[in-house]
OpenMM code with the backbone's topology and positions (N, CA, C; nanometers):
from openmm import Vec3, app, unit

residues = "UNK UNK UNK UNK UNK UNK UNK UNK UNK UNK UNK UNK UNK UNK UNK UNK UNK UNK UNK UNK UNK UNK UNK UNK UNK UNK UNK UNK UNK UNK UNK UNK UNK UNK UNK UNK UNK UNK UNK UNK UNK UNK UNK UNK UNK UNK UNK UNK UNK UNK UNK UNK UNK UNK UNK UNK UNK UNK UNK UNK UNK UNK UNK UNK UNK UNK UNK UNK UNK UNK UNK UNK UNK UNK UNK UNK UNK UNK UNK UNK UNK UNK UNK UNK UNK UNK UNK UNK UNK UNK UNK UNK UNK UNK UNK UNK UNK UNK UNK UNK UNK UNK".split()
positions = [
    Vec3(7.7405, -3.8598, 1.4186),
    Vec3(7.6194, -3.8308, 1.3466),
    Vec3(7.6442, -3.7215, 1.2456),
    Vec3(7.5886, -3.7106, 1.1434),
    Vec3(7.5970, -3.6463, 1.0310),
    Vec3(7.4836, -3.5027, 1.0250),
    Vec3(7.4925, -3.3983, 1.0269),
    Vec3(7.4338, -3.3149, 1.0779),
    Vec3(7.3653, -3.2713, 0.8998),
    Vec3(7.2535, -3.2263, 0.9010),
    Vec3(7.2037, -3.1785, 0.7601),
    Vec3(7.2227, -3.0809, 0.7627),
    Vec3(7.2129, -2.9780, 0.6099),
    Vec3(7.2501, -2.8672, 0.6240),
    Vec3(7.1708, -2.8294, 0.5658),
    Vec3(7.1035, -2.6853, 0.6224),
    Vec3(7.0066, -2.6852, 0.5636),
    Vec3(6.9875, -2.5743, 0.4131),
    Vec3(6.8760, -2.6036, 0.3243),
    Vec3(6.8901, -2.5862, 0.1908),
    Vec3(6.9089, -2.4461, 0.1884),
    Vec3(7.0240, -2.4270, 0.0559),
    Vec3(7.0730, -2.2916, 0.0307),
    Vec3(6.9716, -2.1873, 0.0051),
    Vec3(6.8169, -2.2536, -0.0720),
    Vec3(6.7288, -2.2056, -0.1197),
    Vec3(6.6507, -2.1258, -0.0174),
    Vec3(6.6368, -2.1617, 0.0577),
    Vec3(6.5271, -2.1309, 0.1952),
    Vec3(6.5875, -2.1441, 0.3671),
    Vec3(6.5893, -2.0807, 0.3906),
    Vec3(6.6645, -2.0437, 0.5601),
    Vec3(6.5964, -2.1098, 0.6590),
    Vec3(6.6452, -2.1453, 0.7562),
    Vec3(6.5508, -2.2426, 0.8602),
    Vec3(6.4673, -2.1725, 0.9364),
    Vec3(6.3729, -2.2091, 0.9410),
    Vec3(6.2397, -2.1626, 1.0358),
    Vec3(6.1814, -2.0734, 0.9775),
    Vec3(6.1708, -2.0482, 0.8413),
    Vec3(6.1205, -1.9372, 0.7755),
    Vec3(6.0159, -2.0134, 0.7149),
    Vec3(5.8930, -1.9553, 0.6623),
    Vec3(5.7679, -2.0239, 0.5833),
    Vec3(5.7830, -1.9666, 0.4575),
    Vec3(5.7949, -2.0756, 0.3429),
    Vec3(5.7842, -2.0313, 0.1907),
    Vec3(5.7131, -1.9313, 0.1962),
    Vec3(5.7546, -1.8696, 0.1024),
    Vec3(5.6373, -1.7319, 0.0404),
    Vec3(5.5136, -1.8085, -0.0301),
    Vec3(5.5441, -1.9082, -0.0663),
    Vec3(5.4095, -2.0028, -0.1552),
    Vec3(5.3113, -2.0057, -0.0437),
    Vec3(5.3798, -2.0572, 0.0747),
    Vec3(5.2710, -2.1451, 0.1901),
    Vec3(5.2149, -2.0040, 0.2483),
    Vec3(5.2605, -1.8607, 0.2347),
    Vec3(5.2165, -1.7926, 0.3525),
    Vec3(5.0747, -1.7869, 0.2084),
    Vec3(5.1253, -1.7511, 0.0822),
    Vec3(5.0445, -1.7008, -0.0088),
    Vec3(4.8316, -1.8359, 0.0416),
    Vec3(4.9403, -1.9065, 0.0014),
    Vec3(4.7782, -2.0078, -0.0056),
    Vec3(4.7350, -1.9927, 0.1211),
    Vec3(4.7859, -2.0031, 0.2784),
    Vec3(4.7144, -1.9461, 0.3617),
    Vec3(4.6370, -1.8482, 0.3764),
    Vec3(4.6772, -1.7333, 0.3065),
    Vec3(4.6092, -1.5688, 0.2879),
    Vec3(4.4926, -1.6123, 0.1820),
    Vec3(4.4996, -1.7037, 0.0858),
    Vec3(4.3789, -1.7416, -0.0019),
    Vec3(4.2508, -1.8010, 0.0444),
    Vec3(4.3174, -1.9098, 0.1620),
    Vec3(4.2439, -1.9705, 0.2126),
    Vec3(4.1375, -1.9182, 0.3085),
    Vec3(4.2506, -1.8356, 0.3534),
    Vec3(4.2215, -1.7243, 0.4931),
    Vec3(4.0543, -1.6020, 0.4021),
    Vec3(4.0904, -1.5922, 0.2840),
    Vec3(4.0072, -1.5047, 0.1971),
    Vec3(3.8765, -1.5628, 0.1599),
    Vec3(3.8473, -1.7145, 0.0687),
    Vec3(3.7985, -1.7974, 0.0638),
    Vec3(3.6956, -1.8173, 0.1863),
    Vec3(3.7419, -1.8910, 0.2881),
    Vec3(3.6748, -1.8950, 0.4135),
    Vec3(3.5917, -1.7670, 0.4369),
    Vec3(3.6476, -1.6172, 0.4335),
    Vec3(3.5556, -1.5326, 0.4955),
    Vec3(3.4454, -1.5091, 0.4029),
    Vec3(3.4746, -1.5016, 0.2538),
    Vec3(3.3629, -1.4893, 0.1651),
    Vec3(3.2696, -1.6079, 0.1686),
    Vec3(3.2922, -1.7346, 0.1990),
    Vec3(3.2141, -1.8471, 0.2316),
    Vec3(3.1063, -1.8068, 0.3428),
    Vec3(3.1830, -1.7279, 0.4387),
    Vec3(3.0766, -1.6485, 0.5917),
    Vec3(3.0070, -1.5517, 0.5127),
    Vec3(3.0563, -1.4632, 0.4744),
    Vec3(2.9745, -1.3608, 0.3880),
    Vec3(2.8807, -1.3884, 0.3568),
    Vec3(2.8340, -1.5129, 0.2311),
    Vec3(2.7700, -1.5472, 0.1852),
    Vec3(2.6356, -1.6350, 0.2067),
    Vec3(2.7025, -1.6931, 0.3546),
    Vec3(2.6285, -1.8052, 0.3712),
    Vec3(2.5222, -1.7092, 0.4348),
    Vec3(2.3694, -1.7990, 0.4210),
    Vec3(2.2731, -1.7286, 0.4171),
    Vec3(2.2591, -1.7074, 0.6338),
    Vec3(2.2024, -1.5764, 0.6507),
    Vec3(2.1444, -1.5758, 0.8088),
    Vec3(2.1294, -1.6611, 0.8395),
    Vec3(2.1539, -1.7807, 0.9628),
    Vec3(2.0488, -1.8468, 1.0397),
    Vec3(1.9254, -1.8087, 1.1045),
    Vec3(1.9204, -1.6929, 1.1352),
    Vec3(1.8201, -1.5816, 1.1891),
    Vec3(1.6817, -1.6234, 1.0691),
    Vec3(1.7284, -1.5833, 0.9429),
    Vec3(1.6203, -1.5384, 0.8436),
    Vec3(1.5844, -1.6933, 0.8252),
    Vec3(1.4128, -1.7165, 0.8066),
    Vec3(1.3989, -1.8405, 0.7103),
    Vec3(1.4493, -1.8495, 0.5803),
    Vec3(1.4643, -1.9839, 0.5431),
    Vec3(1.4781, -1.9947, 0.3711),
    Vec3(1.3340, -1.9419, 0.3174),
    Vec3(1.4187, -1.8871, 0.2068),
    Vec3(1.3185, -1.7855, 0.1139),
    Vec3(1.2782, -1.6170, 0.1192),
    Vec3(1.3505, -1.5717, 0.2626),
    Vec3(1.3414, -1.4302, 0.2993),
    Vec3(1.4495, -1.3582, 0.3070),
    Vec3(1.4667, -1.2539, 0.3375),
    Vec3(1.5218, -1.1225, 0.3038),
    Vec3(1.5142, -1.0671, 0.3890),
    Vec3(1.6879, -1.0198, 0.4536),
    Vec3(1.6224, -0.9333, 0.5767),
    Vec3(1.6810, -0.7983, 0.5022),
    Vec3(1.5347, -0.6904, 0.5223),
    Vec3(1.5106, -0.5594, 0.5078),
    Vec3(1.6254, -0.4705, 0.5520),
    Vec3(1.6679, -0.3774, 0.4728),
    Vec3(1.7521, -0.2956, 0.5693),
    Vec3(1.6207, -0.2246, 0.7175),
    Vec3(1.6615, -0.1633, 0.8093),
    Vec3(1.5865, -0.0839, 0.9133),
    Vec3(1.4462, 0.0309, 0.8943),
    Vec3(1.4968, 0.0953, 0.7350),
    Vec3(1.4273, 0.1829, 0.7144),
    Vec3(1.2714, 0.1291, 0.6203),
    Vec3(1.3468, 0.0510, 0.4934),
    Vec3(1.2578, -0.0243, 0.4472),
    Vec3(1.1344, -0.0829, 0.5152),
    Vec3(1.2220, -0.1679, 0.6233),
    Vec3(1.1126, -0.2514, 0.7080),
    Vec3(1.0286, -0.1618, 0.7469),
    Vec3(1.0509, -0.0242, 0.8028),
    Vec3(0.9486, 0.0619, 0.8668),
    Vec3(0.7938, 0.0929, 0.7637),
    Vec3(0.8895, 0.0907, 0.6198),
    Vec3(0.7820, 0.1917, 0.5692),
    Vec3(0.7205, 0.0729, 0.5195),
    Vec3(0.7427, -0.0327, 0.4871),
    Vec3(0.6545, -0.1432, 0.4353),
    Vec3(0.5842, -0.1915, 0.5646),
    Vec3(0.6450, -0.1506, 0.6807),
    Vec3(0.5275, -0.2038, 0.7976),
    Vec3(0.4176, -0.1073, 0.7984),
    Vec3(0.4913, 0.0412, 0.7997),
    Vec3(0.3811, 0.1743, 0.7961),
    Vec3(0.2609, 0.1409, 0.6996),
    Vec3(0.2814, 0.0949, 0.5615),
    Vec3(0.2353, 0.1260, 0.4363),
    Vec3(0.1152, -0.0471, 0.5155),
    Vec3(0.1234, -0.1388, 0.5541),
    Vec3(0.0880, -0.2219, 0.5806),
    Vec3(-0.0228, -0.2494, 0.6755),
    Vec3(0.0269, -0.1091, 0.8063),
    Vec3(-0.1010, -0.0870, 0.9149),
    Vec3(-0.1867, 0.0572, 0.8348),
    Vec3(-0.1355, 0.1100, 0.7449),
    Vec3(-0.2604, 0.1795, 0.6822),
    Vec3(-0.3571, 0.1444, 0.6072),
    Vec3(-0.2777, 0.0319, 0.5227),
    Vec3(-0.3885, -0.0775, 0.4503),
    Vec3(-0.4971, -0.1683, 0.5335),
    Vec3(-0.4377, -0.1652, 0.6453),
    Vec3(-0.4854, -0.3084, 0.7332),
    Vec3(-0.6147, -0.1949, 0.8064),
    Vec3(-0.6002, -0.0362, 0.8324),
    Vec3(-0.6947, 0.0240, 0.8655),
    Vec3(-0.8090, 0.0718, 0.7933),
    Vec3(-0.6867, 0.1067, 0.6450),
    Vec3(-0.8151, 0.1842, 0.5305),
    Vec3(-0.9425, 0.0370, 0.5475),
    Vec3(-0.8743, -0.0931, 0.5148),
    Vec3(-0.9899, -0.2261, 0.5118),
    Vec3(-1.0803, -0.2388, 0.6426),
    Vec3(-1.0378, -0.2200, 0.7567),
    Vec3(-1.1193, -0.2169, 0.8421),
    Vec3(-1.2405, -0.0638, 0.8413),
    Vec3(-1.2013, 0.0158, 0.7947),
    Vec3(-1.2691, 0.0964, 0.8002),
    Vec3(-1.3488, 0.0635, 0.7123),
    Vec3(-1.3604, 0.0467, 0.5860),
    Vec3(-1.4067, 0.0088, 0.4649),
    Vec3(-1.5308, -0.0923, 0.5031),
    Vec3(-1.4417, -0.1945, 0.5839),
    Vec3(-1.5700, -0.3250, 0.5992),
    Vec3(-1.6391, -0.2703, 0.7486),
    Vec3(-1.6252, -0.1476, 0.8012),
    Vec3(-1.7154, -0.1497, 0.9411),
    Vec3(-1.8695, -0.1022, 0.8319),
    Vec3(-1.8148, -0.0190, 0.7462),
    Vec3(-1.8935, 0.0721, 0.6629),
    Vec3(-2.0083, 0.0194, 0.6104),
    Vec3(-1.9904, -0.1100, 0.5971),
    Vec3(-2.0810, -0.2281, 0.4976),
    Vec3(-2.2213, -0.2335, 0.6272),
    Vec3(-2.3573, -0.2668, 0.5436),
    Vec3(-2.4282, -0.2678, 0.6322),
    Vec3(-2.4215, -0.3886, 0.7278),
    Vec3(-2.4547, -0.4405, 0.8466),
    Vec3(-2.4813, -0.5245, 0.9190),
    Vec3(-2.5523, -0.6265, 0.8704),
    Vec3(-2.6270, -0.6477, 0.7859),
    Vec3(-2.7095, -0.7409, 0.7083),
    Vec3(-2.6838, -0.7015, 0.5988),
    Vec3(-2.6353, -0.8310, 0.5168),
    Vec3(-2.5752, -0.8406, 0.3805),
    Vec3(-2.6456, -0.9408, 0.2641),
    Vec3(-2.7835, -0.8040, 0.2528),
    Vec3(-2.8790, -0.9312, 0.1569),
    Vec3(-2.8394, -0.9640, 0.0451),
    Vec3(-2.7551, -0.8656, -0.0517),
    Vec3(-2.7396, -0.9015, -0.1586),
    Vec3(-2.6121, -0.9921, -0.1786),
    Vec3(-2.6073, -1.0653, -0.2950),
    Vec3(-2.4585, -1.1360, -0.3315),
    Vec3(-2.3445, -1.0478, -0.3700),
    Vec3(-2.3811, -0.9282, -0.4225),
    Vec3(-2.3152, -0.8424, -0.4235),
    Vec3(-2.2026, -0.7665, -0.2708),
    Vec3(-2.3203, -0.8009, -0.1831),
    Vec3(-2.2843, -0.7333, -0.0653),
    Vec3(-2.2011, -0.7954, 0.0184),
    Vec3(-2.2179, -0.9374, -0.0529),
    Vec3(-2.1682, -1.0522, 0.0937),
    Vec3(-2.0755, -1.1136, -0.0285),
    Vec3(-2.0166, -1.0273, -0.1264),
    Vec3(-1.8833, -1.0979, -0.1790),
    Vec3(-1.8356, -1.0280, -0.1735),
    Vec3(-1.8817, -0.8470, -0.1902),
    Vec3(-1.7637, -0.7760, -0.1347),
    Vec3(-1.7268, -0.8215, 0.0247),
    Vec3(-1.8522, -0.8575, 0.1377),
    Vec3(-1.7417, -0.8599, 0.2728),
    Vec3(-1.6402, -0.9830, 0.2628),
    Vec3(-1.6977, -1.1070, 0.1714),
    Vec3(-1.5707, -1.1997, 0.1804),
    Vec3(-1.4403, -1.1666, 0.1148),
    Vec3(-1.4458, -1.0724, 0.0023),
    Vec3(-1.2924, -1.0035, -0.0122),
    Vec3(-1.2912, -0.9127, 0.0389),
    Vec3(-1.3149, -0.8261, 0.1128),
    Vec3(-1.2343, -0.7798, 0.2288),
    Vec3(-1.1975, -0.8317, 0.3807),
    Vec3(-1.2547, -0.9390, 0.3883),
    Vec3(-1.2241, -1.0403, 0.4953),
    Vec3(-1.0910, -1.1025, 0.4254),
    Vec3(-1.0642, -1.1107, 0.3075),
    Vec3(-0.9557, -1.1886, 0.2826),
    Vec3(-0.8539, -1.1173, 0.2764),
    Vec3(-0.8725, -0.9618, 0.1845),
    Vec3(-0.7397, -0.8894, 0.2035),
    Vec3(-0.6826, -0.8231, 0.3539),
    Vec3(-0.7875, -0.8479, 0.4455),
    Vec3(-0.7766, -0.8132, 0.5588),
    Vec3(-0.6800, -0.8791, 0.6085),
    Vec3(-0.6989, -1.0304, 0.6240),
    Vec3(-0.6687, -1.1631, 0.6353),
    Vec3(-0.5331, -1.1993, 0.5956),
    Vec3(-0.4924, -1.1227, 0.5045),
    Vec3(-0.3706, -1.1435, 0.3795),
    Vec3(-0.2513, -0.9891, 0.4969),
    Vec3(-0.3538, -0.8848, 0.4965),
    Vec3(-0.2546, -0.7768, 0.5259),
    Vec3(-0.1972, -0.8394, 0.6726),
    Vec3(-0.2913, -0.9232, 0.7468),
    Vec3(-0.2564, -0.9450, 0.9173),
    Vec3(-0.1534, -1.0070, 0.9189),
    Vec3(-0.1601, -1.1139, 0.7915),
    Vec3(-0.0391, -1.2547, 0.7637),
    Vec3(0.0572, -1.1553, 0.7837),
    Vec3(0.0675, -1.0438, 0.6794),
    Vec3(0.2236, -0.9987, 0.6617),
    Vec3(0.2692, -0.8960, 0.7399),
    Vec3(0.1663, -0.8711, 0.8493),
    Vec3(0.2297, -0.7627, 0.9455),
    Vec3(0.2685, -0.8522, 1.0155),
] * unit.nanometer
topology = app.Topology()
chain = topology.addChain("A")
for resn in residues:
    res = topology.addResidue(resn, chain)
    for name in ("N", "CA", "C"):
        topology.addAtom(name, app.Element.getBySymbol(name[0]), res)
């Protein structure tokens, strides 16, 4: 049997410098693909907050949601005018709006 010899260019059992290169690309590629890809956690269309943010837009959110309750206890109990009973339906709504987003 005729034994091969192997090429002067490249030593046996060694990996081209080409092949380690495109592995390390690939290897790079792939993690920025993870990077990028959006949370499964978050729905499409949202944003997750850094920790601090979230606080103060929740803070800023239960003060609104109180200043309105306070606002509409204030209104009289009987709401003869149209005046009176369209302000309580917008503040029933921004009320309504602040609860959604807490």
């Amino acid at each position: 049997e005729r034994e091969r010899a192997p090429s002067p260019s490249q030593p046996r059992g060694v990996v081209p410098q080409y092949l380690q290169e495109r592995k390390q690309q690939w290897r790079q590629e792939e993690e920025e693909k993870r990077r990028s890809a959006p949370d499964p956690s978050v729905p499409p269309g949202h944003t997750q907050l850094p920790e601090v943010e979230r606080q103060e837009t929740l803070n800023s959110l239960k003060e609104t949601q109180r200043s309105l309750v306070r606002e509409l206890l204030s209104l009289p109990v009987r709401a003869d005018t149209l005046s009176m009973q369209s302000r309580r339906a917008e503040l029933d709504r921004k009320l309504s709006e602040v609860e959604e987003a807490i």
